[in-house]
C-alpha positions in Angstrom: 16.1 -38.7 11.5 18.1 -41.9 10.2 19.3 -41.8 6.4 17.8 -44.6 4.2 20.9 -46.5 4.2 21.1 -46.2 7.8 17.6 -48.3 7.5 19.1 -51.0 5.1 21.8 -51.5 7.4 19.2 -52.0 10.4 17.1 -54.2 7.9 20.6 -56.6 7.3 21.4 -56.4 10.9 17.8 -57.9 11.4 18.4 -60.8 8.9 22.0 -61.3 9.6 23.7 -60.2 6.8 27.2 -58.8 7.3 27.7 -55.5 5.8 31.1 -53.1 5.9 30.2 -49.3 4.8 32.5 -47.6 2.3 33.1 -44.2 3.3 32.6 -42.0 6.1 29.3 -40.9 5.0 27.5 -43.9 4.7 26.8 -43.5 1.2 28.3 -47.0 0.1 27.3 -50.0 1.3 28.5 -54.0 0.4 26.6 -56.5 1.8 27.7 -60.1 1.7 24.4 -62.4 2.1 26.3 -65.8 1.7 28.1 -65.1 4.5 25.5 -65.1 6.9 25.5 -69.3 6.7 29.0 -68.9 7.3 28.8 -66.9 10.5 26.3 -68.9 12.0 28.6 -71.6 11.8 31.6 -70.8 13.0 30.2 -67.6 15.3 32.4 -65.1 13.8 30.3 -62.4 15.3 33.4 -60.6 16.7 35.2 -60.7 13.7 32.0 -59.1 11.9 31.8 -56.4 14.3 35.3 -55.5 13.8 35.2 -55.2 10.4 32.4 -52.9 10.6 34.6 -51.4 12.8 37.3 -50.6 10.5 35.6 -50.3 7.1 35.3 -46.5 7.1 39.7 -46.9 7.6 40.1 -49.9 5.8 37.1 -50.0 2.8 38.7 -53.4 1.2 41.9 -54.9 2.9 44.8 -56.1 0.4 44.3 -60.1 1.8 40.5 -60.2 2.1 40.7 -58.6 -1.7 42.8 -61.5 -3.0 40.8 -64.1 -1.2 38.0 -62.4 -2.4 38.9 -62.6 -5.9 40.0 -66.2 -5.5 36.1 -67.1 -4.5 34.9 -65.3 -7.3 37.1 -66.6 -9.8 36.5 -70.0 -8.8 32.7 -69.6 -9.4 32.0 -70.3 -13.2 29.2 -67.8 -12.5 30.9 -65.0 -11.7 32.3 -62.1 -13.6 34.8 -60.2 -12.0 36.4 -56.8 -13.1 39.0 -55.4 -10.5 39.1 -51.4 -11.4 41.3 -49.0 -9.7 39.3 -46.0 -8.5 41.2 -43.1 -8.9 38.2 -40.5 -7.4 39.4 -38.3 -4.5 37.6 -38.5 -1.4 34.0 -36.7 -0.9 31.4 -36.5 -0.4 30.4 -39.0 -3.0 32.8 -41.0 -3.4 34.7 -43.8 -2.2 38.0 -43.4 -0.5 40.5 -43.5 -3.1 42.0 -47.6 -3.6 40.3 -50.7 -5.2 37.0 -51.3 -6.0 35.3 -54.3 -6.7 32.6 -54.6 -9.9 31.1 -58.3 -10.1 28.3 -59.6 -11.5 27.1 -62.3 -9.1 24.3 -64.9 -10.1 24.8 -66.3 -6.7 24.3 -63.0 -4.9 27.8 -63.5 -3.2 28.5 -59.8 -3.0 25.6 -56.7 -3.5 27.0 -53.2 -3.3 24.1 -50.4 -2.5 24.7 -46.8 -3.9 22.9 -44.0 -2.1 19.2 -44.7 -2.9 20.7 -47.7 -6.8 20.1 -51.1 -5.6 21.2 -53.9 -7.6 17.4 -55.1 -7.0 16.5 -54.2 -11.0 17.4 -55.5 -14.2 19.7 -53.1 -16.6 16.2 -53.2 -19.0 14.1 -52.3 -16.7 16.3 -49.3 -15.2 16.5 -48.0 -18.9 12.9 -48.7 -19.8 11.5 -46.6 -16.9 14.4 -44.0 -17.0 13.0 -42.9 -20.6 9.7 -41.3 -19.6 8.4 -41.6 -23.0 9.8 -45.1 -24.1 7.7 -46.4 -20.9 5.0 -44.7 -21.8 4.8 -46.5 -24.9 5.7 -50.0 -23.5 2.7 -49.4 -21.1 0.2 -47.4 -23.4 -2.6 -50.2 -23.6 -1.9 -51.8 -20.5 -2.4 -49.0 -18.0 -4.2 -45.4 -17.4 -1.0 -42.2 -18.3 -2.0 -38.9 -19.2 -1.6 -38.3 -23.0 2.4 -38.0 -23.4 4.4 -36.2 -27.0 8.1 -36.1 -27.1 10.4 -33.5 -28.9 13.8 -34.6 -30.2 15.9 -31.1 -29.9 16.1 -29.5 -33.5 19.7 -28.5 -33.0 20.5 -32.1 -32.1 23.7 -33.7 -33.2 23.2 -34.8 -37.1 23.5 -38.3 -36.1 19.9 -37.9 -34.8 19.1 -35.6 -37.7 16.6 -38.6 -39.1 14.4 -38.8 -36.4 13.7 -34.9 -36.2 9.8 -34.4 -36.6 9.9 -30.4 -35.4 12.6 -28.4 -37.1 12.7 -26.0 -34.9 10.7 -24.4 -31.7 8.3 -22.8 -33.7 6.8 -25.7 -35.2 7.1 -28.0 -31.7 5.0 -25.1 -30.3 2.3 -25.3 -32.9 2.4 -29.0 -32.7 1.9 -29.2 -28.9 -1.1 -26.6 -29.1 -2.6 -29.2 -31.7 -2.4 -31.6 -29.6 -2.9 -31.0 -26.7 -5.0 -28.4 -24.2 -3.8 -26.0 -21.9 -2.7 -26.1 -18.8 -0.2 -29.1 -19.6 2.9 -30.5 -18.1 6.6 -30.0 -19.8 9.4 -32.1 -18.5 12.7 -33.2 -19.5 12.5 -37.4 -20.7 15.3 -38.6 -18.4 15.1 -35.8 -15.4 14.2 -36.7 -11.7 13.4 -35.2 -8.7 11.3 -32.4 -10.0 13.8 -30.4 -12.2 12.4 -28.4 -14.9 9.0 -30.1 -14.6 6.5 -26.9 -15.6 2.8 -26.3 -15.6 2.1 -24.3 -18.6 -0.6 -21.9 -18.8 -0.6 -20.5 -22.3 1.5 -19.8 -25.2 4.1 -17.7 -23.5 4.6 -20.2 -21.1 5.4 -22.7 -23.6 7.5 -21.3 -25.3 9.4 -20.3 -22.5 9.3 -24.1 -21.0 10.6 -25.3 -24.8 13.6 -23.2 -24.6 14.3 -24.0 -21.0 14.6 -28.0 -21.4 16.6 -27.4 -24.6 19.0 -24.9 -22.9 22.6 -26.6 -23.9 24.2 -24.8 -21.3 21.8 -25.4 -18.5 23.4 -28.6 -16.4 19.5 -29.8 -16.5 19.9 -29.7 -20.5 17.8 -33.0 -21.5 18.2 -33.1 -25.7 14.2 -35.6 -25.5 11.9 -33.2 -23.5 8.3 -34.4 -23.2 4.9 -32.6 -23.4 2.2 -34.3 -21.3 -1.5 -34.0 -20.4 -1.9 -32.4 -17.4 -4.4 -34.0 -14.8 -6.7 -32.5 -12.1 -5.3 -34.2 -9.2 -7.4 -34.6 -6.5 -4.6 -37.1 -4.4 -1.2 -38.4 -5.3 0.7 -41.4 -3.9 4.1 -42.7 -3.9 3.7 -46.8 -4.1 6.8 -48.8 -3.3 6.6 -52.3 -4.8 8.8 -55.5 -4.3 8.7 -58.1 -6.7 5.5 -56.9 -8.4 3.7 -56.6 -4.9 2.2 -53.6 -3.1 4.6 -53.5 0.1 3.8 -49.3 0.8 2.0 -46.5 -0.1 2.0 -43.1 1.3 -0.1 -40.1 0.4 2.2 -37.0 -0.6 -0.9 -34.2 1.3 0.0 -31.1 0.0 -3.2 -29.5 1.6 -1.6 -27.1 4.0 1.8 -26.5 2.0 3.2 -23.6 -0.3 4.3 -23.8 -3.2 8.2 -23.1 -3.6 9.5 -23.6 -7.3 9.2 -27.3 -7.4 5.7 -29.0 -8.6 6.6 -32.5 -7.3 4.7 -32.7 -3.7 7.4 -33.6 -1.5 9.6 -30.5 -2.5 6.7 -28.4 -1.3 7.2 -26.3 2.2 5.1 -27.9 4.9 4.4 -31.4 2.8 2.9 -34.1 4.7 3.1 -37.6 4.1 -0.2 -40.3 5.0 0.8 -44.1 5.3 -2.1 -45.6 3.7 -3.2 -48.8 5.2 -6.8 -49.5 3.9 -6.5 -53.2 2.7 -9.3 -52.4 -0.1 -7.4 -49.2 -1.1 -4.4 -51.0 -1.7 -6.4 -54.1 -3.3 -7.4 -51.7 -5.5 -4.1 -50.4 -6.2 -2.5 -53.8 -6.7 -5.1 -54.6 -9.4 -4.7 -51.2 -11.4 -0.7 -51.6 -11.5 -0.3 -55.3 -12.3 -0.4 -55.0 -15.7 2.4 -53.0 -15.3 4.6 -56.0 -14.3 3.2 -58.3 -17.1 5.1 -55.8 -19.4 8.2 -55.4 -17.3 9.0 -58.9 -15.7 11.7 -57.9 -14.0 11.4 -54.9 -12.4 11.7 -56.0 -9.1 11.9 -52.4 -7.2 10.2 -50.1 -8.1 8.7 -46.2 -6.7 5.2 -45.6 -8.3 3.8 -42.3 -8.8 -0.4 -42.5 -9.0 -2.2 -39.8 -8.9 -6.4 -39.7 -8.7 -8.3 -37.3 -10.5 -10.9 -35.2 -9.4 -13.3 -37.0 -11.1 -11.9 -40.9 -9.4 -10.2 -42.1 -12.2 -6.5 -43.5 -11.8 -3.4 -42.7 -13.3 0.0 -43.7 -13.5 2.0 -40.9 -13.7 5.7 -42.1 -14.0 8.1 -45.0 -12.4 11.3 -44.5 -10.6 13.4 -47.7 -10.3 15.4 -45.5 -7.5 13.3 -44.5 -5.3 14.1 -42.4 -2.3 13.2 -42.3 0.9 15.0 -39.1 2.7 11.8 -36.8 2.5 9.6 -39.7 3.3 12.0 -39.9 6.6 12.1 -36.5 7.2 8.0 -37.4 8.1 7.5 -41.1 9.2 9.4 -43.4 11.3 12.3 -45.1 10.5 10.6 -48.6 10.6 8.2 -48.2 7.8 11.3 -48.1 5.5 13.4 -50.7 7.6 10.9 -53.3 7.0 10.3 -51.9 3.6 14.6 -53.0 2.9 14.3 -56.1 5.0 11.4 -57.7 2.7 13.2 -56.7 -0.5 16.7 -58.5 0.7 14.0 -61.8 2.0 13.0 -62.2 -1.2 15.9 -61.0 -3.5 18.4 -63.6 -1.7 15.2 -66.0 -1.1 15.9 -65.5 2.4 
């Protein structure tokens, strides 16, 4: 099974752009798309390859640094910051030296972190990272299950003033007002599953409650949200680029077990469907594209929709990061190679 970024290195291979990894692991990658002009010109192919060669030694060299910085500097619009990084080696990090952190209208240099792009706008990123603030950006645009949020009662006093619940008790009652049971608590800002609970009854709640607002859990989130919970009858995982439908992929939990985590691809035995039904994802297209009248400039984005058992659609949350190892773990790697290779067309206008 190839890693993601293994596919985004395949995908800039396709179109030409040079890329060096930063560390052993793969889990850094720079691209340079303004070089690929360059090397067609003066068929610097060997070079290229060698520098691939050595990048995993050699991240950044001292001279191609200082020329480096030269270029930028030299472009009125560039911002360069040179940072020492001072992290030890691992897993996730880079090697220990200098690291470069530009912002780049021209798209001279685009560094790739695990599964953050630099596809997305800093607004957008923090929009759809606050569950509940993009819930109400997108309220009367587009189908969501009926969402609450619960600022922490023992919060710092800075956030004192926006307290609505004083304490569990009364976000308890509130909820039950509210809404019906079963229902859905989550943290506001988690991802990947953690401490996402169905709740059955009172108990539950209450449990759940104290769970997200656990200061001494690492998973501590100090917003927790209470949602509607929907009858699904089949959820998908849409992957747009630039506003358009470019995958979708069922998530069939219908012959796996349940092992702690609700979200579908955590499940034992998951499947995953490529859907390719042009009016399905005609459909799909029309139902999200409000979302992108709201949020201009979210560029790359991992949909969640789920259909309910009685047909209607629902957008369940967005993840400006999404992944693509479980997907992997299912599917070929070419699905996701094209996938990276139409985002970089049409980011660098390719």
């Amino acid at each position: 099974m190839l890693s993601q970024l293994k596919c985004l290195q395949i995908a800039c291979q396709n179109l030409g752009i040079p890329f060096e990894t930063l560390d052993k692991n793969g889990n850094f990658i720079v691209i340079s798309p303004n070089q690929q002009k360059q090397n067609s010109q003066t068929n610097s192919n060997s070079k290229t390859e060698n520098s691939q060669e050595n990048s995993e030694e050699n991240p950044i060299s001292q001279t191609n640094l200082e020329t480096l910085k030269t270029n930028l500097e030299n472009n009125p619009q560039t911002n360069l910051e040179i940072k020492k990084n001072q992290e030890k080696p691992g897993k996730n990090n880079i090697k220990t030296g200098t690291k470069i952190d530009a912002k780049i209208e021209n798209k001279t240099q685009l560094y790739l972190v695990n599964s953050q792009t630099p596809f997305n706008s800093q607004d957008s990123v923090a929009v759809c990272k606050d569950k509940f603030f993009c819930f109400l950006t997108l309220q009367n645009s587009i189908k969501q299950p009926q969402t609450l949020s619960f600022l922490d009662p023992f919060c710092g006093n800075n956030y004192k003033e926006y307290l609505e619940c004083e304490n569990f008790g009364q976000i308890e009652e509130f909820i039950k007002k509210k809404l019906d049971f079963p229902l859905i608590i989550k943290p506001n800002s988690g991802s990947l599953g953690v401490n996402v609970q169905k709740v059955e009854n009172k108990n539950e709640l209450k449990i759940a409650i104290e769970k997200i607002f656990d200061t001494k859990s690492r998973d501590y989130d100090y917003v927790m949200i209470a949602q509607e919970y929907v009858k699904i009858d089949q959820e998908f995982r849409v992957i747009t680029v630039n506003g358009i439908v470019e995958l979708i992929y069922q998530k069939d939990i219908s012959s796996a077990e349940f092992v702690g985590n609700l979200s579908p691809l955590h499940w034992q035995g998951f499947k995953t469907n490529i859907i390719e039904n042009k009016e399905f994802i005609s459909k799909i297209q029309e139902f999200i594209n409000p979302i992108f009248a709201k949020l201009p400039n979210l560029f790359w984005a991992g949909l969640d929709i789920v259909i309910d058992q009685s047909g209607e659609l629902f957008l369940i949350e967005i993840n400006t990061h999404p992944g693509f190892s479980l997907f992997l773990s299912t599917q070929e790697s070419h699905h996701i190679e094209n996938l990276y290779q139409t985002a970089l067309t049409k980011f660098l206008n390719l």
